[in-house]
Backbone bond lengths (Angstrom), bond angles and torsions (degrees), N, CA, C in turn:
res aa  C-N    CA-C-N  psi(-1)  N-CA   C-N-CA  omega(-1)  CA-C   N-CA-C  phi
1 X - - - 1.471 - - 1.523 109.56 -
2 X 1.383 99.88 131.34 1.887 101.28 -166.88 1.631 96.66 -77.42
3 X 1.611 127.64 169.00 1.006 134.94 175.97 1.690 109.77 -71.78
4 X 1.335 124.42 125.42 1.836 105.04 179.08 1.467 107.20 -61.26
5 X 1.762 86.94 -174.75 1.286 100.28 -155.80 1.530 97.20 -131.40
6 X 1.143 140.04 171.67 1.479 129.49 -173.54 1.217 106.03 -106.74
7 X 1.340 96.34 138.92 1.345 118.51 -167.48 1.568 117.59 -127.63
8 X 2.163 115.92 130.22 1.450 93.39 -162.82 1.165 129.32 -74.85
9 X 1.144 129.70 -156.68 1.299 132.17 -148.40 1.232 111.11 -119.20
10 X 1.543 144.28 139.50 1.383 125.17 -171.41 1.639 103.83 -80.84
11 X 1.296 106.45 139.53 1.375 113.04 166.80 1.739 90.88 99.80
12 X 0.832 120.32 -19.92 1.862 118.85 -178.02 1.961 100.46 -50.62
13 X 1.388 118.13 146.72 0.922 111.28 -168.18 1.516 122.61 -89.70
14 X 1.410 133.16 138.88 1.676 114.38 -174.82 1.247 146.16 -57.62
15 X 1.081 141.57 135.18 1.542 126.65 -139.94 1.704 121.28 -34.60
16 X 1.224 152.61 108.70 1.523 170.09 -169.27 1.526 97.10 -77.80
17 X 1.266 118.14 130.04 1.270 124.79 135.66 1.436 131.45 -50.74
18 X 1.407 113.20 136.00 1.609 105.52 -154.87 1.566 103.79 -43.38
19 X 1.662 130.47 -75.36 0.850 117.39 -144.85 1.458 111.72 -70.82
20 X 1.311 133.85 -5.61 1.732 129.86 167.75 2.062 93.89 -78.50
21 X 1.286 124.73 -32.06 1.196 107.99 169.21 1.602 120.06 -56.38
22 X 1.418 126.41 -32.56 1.186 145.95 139.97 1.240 125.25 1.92
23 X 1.502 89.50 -95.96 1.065 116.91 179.51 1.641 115.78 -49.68
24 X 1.401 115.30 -50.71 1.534 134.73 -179.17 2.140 94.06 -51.74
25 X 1.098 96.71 -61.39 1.800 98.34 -166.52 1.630 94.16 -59.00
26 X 1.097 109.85 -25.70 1.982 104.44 -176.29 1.664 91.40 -87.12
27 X 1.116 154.47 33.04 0.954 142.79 172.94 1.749 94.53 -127.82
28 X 1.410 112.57 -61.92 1.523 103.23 -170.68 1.926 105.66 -71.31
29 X 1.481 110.49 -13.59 1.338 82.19 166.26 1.516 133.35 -78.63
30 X 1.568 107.18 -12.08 1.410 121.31 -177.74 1.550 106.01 -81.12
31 X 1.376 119.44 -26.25 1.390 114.98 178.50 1.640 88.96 -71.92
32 X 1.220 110.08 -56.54 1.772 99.85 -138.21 1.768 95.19 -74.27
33 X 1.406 122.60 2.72 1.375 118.75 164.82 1.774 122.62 -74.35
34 X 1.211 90.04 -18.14 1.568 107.32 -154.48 1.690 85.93 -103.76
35 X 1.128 116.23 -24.05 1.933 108.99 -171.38 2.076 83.97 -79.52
36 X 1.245 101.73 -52.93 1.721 107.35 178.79 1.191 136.02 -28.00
37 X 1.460 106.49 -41.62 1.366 140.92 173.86 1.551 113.56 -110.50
38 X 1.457 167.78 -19.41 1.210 141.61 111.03 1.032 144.76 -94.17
39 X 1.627 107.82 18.06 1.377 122.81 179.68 1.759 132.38 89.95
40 X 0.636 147.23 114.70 2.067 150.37 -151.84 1.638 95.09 -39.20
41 X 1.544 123.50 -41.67 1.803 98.38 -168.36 1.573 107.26 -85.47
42 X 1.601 118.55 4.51 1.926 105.27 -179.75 1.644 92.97 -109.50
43 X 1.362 119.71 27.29 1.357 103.38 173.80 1.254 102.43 -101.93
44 X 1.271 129.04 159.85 1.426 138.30 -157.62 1.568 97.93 -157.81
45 X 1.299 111.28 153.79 1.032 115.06 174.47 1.926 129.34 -74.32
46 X 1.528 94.41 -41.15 1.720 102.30 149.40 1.048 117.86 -44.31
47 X 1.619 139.79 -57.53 0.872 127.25 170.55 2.075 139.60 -64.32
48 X 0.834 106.54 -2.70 1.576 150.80 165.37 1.392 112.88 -76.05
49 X 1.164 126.88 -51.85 1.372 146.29 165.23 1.833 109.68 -59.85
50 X 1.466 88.89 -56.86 2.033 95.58 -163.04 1.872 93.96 -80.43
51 X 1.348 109.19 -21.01 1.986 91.85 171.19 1.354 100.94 -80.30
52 X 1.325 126.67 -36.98 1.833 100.70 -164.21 1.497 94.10 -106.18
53 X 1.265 131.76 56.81 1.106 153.19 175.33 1.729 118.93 19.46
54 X 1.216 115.25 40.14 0.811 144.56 -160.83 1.846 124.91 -95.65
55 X 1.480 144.13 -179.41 1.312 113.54 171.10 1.841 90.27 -113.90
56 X 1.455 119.58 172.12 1.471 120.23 -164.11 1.677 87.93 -82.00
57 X 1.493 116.85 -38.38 1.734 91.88 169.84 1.757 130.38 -30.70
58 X 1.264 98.97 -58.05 1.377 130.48 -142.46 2.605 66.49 -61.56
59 X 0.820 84.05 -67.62 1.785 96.37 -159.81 1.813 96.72 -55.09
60 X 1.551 133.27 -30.10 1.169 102.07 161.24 1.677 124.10 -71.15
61 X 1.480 95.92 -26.56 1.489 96.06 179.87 1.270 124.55 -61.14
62 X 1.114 123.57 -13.91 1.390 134.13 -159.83 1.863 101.91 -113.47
63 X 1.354 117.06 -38.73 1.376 116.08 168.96 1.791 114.84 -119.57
64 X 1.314 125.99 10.70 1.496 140.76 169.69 1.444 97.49 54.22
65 X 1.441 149.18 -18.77 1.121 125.89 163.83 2.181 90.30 -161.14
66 X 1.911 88.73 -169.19 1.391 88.25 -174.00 1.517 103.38 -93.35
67 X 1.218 135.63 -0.58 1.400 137.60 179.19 1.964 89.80 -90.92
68 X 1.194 122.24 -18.19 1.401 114.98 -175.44 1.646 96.90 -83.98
69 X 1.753 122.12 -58.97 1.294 133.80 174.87 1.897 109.10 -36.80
70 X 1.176 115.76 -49.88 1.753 121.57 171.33 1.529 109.61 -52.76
71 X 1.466 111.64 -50.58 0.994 106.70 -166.46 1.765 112.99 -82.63
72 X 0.969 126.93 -28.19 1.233 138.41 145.50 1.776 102.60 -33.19
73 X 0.791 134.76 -90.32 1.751 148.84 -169.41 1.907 90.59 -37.96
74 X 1.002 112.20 -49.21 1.515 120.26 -159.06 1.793 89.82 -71.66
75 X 1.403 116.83 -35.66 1.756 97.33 -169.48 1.411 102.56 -97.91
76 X 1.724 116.56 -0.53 1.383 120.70 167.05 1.779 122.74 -50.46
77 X 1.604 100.87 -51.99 0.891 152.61 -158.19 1.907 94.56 -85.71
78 X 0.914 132.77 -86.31 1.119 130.51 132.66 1.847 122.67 14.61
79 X 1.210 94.37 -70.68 1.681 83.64 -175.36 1.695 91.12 -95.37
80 X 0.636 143.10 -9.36 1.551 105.13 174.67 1.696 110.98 -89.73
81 X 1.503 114.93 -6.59 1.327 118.52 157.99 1.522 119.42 -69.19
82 X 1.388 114.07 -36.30 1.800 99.66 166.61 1.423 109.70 -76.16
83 X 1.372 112.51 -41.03 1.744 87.40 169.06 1.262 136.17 -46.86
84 X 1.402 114.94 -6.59 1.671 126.29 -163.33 1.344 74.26 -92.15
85 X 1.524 120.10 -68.23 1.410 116.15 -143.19 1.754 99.35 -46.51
86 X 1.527 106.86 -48.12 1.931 125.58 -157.87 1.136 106.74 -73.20
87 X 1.610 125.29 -26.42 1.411 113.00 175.48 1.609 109.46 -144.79
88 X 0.807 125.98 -4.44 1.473 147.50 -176.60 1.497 100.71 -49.84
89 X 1.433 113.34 138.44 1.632 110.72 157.01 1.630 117.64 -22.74
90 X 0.906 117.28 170.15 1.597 157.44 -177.18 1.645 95.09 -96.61
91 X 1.485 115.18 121.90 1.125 121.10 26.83 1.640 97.65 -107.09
92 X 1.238 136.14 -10.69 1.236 138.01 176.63 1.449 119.97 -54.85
93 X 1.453 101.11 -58.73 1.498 105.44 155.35 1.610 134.93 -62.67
94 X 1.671 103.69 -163.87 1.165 104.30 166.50 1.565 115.24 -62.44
95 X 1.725 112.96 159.11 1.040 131.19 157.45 1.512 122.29 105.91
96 X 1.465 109.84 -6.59 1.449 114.32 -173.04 1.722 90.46 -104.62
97 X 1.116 101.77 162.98 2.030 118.90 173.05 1.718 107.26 -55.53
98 X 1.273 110.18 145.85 1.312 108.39 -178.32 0.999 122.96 -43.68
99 X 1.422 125.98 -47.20 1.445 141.58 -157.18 1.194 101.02 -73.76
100 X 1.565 138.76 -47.08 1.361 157.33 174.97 1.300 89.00 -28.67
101 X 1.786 105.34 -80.89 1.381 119.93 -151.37 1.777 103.26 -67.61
102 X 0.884 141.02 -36.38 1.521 134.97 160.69 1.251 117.04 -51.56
103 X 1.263 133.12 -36.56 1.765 118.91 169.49 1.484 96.66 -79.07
104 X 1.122 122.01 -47.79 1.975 117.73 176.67 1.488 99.95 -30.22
105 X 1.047 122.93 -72.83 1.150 152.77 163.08 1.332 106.29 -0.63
106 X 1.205 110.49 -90.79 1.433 128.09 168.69 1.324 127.77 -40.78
107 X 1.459 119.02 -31.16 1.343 119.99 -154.42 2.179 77.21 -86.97
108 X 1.596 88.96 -73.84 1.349 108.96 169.93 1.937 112.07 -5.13
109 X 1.216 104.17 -76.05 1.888 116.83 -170.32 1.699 99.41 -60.12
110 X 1.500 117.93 -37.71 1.767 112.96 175.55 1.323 105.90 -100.69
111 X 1.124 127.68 28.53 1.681 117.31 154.85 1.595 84.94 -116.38
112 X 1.251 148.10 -44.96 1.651 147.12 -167.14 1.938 92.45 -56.63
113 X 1.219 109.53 -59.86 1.447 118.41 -172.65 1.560 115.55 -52.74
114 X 1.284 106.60 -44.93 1.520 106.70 174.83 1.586 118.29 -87.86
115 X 1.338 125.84 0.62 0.947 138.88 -179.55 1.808 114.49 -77.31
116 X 1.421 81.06 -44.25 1.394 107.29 -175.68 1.722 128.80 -81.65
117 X 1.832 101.03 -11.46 1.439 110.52 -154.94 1.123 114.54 -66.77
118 X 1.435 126.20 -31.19 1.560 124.39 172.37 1.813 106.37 -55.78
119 X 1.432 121.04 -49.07 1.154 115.97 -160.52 1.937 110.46 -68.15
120 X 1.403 100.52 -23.10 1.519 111.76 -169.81 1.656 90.81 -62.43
121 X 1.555 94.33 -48.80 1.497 101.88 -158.55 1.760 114.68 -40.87
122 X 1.821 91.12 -43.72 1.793 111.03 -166.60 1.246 86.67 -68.31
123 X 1.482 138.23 -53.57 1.202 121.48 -159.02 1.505 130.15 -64.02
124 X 1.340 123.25 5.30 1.041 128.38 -136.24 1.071 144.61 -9.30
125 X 1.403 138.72 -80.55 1.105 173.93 178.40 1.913 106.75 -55.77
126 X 1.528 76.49 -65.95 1.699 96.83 173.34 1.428 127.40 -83.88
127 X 1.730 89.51 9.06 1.568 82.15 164.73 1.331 118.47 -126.63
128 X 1.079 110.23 20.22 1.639 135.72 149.77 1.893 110.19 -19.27
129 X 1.481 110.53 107.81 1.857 96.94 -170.42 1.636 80.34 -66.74
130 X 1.151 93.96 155.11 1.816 110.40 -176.49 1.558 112.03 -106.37
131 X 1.247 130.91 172.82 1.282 116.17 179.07 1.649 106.45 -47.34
132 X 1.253 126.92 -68.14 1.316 139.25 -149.45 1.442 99.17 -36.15
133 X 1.295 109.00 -47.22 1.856 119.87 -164.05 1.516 85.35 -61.65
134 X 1.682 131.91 -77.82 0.974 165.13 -155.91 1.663 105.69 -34.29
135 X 1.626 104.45 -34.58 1.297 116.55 -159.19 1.426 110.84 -102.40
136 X 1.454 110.32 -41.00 1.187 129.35 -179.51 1.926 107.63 -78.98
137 X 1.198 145.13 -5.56 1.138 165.79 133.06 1.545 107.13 -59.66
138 X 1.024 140.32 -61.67 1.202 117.65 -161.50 1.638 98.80 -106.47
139 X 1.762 136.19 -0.07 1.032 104.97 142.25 1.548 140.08 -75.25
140 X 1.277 89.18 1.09 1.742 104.21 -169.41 2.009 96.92 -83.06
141 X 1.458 112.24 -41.35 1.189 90.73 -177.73 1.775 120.48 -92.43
142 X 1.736 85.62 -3.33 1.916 81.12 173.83 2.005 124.49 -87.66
143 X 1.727 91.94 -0.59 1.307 122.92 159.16 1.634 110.87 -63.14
144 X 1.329 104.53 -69.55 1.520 99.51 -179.31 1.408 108.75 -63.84
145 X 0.906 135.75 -53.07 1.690 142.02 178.65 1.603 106.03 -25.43
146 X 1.704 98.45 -39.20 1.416 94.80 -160.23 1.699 104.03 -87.93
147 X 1.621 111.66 -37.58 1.209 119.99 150.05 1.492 131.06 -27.68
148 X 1.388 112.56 -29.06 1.752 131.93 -174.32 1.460 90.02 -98.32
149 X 1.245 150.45 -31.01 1.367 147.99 -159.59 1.103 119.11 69.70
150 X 1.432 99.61 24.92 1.688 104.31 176.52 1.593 125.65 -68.32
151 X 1.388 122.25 109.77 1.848 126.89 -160.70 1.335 88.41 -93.44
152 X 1.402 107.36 162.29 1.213 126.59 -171.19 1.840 127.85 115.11
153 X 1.498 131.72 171.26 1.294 107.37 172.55 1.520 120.58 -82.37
154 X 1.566 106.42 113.58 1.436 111.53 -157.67 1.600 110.28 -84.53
155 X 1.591 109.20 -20.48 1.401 95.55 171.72 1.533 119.76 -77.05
156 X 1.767 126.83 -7.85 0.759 118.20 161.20 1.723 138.82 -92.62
157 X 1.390 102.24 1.32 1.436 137.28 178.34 1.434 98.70 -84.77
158 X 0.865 136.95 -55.18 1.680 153.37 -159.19 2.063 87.91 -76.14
159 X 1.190 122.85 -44.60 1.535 122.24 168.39 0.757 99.96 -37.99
160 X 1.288 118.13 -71.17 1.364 149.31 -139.04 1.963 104.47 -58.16
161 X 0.896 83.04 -30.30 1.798 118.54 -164.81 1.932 107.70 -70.96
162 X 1.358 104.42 -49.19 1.450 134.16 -111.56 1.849 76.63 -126.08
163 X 1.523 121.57 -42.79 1.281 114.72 -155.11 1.497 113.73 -89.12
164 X 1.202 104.41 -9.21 1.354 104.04 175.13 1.749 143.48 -109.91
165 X 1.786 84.40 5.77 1.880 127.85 150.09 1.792 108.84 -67.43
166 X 1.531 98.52 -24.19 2.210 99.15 -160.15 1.885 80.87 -58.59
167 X 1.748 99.83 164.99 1.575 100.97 153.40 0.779 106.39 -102.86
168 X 1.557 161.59 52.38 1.803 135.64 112.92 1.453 95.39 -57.62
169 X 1.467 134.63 -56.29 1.557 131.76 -149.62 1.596 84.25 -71.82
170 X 1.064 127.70 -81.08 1.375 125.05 -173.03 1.398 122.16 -37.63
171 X 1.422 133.18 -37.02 1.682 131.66 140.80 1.406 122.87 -27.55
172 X 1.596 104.87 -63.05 1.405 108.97 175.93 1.419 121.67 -49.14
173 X 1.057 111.34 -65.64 1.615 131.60 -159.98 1.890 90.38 -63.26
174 X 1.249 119.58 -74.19 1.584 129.05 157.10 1.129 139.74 3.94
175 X 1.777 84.83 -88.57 1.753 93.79 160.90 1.452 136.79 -106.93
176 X 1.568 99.77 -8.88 1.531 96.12 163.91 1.250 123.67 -108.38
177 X 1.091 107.01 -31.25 1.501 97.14 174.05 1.732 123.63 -90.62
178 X 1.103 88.80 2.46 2.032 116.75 174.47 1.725 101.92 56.12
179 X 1.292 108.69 46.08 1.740 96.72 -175.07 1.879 98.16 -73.94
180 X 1.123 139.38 154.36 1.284 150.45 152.59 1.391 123.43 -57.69
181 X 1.148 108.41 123.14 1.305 115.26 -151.97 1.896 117.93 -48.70
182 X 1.547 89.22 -44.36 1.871 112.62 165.44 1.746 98.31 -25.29
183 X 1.317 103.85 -66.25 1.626 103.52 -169.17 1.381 131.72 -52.43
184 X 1.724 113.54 -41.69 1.172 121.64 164.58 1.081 113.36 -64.54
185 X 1.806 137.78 -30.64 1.420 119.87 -161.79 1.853 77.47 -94.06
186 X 1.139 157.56 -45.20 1.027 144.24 160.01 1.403 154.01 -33.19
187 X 1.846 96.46 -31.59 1.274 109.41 134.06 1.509 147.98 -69.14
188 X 1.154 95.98 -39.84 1.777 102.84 163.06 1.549 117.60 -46.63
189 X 1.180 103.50 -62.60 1.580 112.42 168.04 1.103 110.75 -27.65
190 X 1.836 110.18 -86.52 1.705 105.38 170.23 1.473 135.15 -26.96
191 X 1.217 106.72 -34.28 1.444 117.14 171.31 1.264 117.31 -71.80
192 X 1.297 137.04 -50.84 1.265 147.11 153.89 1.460 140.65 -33.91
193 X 1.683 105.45 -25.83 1.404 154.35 141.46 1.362 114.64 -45.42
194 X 1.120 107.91 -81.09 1.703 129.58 164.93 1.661 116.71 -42.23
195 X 1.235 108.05 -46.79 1.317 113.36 159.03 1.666 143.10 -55.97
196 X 1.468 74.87 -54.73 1.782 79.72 168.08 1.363 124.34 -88.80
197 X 1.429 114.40 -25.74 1.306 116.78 -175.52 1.583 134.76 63.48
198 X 1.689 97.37 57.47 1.743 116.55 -173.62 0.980 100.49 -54.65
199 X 1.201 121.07 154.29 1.446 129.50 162.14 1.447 127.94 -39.40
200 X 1.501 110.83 -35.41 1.639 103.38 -167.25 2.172 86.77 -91.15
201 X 1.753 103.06 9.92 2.145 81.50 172.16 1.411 103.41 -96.88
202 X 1.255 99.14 154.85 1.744 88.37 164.37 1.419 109.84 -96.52
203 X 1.351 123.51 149.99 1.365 120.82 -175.08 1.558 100.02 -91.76
């Protein structure tokens, strides 16, 4: 099984002429400066407008609302994380041992996810991971799986893998059930363990 390949994003916009591509990257960098500095619920779209000096038309037109502007930032954000995974240093990237790059992996996709959770939140609707994300994630780890020689049904193993990175599970465990974070990135592991079945586990 070849390594995937990146694939776009739903809702990503159709190919731009450079300078509206421009313009677009001067827009999500002014949002995502402004989420940096007062956080995803005091960003406004006026304010979005008055950093990239811009008029607030020009920024609905270009993302039609602020649940469109989030969701925009979120597939920004997004692809330059599969580029990490596709070409990115080691151990995330190429070049480290499978096993490496699958806990990289892991740690990597639930620190990206919680990083991100306020913005998913604003985005709502539209910030739904879409197939593309969905697909390109779990062929990447049913790639390594297969790399590990792990037998069994791997596209459903690779779920298996994959579901407990989502943020509802990570909400739960988080914030309602207040587990410490140590445990979840510690559990995954174990699971991952369990999965592949290293030599020093017993199956």
């Amino acid at each position: 099984m070849s390594e995937p390949r990146l694939l776009p994003l739903l809702g990503d916009p159709p190919p731009e002429r450079r300078d509206a591509a421009r313009n677009r990257e001067a827009l999500l960098v002014a949002a995502q400066s402004l989420i940096d500095e007062c956080g995803v619920e005091h960003m406004t779209m006026e304010a979005v407008a008055a950093r990239a000096g811009v008029g607030k038309g020009t920024v609905f037109r270009r993302f039609e609302s602020r649940e469109g502007l989030m969701a925009a930032l979120l597939n920004h954000s997004e692809s330059a994380w599969q580029a990490a995974v596709m070409s990115g240093p080691p151990p995330l990237g190429p070049g480290a041992e499978p096993m490496e790059r699958l806990l990289a992996f892991g740690r990597s996709r639930l620190e990206s996810t919680l990083r991100h959770h306020e913005l998913v939140r604003a985005a709502g609707r539209a910030g739904s991971r879409s197939y593309a994300v969905w697909s390109f994630t779990a062929m990447h780890v049913r790639y390594l799986l297969g790399e590990l020689g792990v037998e069994g049904d791997l596209p459903l193993l690779a779920t298996a893998l994959l579901a407990p990175l989502e943020l509802p599970i990570l909400e739960q465990q988080l914030s309602v059930e207040k587990f410490p974070l140590d445990r979840v990135v510690d559990g995954w592991v174990d699971l991952v363990h369990r999965v592949v079945r290293t030599p020093d586990q017993p199956a």
